[in-house]
Structure formats: structure tokens, C-alpha cells
C-alpha positions as CSV (number, residue, x, y, z in Angstrom):
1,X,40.8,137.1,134.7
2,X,40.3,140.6,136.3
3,X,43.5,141.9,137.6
4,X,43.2,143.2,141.2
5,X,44.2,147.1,140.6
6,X,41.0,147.0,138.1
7,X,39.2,145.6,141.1
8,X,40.2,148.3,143.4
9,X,39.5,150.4,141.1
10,X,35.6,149.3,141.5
11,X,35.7,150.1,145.0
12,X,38.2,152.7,145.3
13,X,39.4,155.7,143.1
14,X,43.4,156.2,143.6
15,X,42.7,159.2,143.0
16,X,40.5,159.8,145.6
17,X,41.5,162.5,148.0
18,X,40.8,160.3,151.3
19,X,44.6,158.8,150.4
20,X,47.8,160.5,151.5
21,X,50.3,161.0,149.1
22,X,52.2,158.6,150.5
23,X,49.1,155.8,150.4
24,X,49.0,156.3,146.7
25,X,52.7,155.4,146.7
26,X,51.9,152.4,148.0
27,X,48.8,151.9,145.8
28,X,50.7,152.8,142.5
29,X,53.6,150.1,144.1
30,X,51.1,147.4,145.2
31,X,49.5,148.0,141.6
32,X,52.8,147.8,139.1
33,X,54.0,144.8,141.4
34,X,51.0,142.6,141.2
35,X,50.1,143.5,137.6
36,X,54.0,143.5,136.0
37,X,56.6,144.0,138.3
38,X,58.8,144.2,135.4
39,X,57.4,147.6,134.5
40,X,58.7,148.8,137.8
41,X,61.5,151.5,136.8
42,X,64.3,153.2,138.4
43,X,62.3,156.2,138.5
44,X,59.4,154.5,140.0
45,X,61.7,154.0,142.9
46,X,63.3,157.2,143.4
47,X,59.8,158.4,143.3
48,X,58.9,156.0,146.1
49,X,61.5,157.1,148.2
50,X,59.8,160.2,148.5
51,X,57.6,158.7,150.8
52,X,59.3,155.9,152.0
53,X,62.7,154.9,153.9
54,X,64.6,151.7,151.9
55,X,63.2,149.7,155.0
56,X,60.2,150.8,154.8
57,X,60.2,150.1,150.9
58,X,62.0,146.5,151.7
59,X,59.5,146.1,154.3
60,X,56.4,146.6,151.6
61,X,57.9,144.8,148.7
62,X,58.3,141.9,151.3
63,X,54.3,142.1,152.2
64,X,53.4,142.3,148.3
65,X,55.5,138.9,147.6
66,X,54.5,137.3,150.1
67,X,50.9,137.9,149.7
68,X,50.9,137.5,146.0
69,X,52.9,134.3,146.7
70,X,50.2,133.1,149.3
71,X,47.6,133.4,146.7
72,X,48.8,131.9,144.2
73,X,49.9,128.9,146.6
74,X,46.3,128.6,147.9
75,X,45.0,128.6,144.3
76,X,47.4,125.9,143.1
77,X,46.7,123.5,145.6
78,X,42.7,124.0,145.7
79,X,42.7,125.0,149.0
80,X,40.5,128.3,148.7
81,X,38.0,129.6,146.0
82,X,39.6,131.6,143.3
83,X,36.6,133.7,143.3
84,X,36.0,135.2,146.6
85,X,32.0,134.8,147.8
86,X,32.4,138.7,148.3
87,X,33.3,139.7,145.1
88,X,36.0,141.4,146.5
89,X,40.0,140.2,146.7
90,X,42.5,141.9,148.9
């Protein structure tokens, strides 16, 4: 199965100058947390902290698990097609 950053990646470039800085942060956090969250380092932190407050970091990391969490949930009990009609999952 396709992992969602090489999704993005179809429809948008990280590197793409229409993100901020601080939305390829997020990106780059979204991305390591949904692929391996294991590969998430001290520096990747301190690095994140550049752009955002510990709330604000709290406050993503919340978002991520609980919308990884949410689709995982809705896959597990059938309740949803695990391939969006779009082509597209966000």
C-alpha cells in the first residue's frame, strides 16, 4: 500500500516554494509521524521548535494521532472505503 507522504508527493512538491518554512515543518512532522514515528529524533524536534511553541507542537502531534487513529479505526471496522473514490487521502 502507498504511503500518504508518497501521495502528497503526487499532488504537492514539499519543496515547493508556495509553503512557509514553517508549513514544511509541519509537512516533514506529518510525514515521519505517519510513515515511522520511530524515526523521529531529538534533532528533528529541536528543529521543529524553530517554528513552533511546545503547545503548538503538542497541539499537532495531537491532530496527527488522532487522525491517523481515526483512519485506521474506520478501516478496521469497514465503515469507509480504504481507497478513496478521489484518489486522493488526506
Amino acid at each position: 500500500m502507498e504511503g500518504l507522504a508518497a501521495k502528497l508527493e503526487r499532488i504537492w512538491d514539499p519543496e515547493d516554494p508556495i509553503f512557509t518554512p514553517r508549513e514544511k515543518a509541519a509537512l516533514e512532522m506529518a510525514t515521519l509521524f505517519t510513515e515511522d514515528y520511530r524515526a523521529i529524533s531529538a534533532e528533528h524536534i529541536q528543529r521543529w521548535r524553530q517554528f513552533f511553541s511546545d503547545a503548538e507542537l503538542i497541539e499537532l502531534a495531537t491532530f496527527m494521532a488522532l487522525a491517523d487513529g481515526f483512519g485506521k479505526v474506520v478501516e478496521m471496522l469497514g465503515l469507509g472505503d480504504v481507497e478513496p473514490g478521489c484518489g486522493t487521502e488526506l
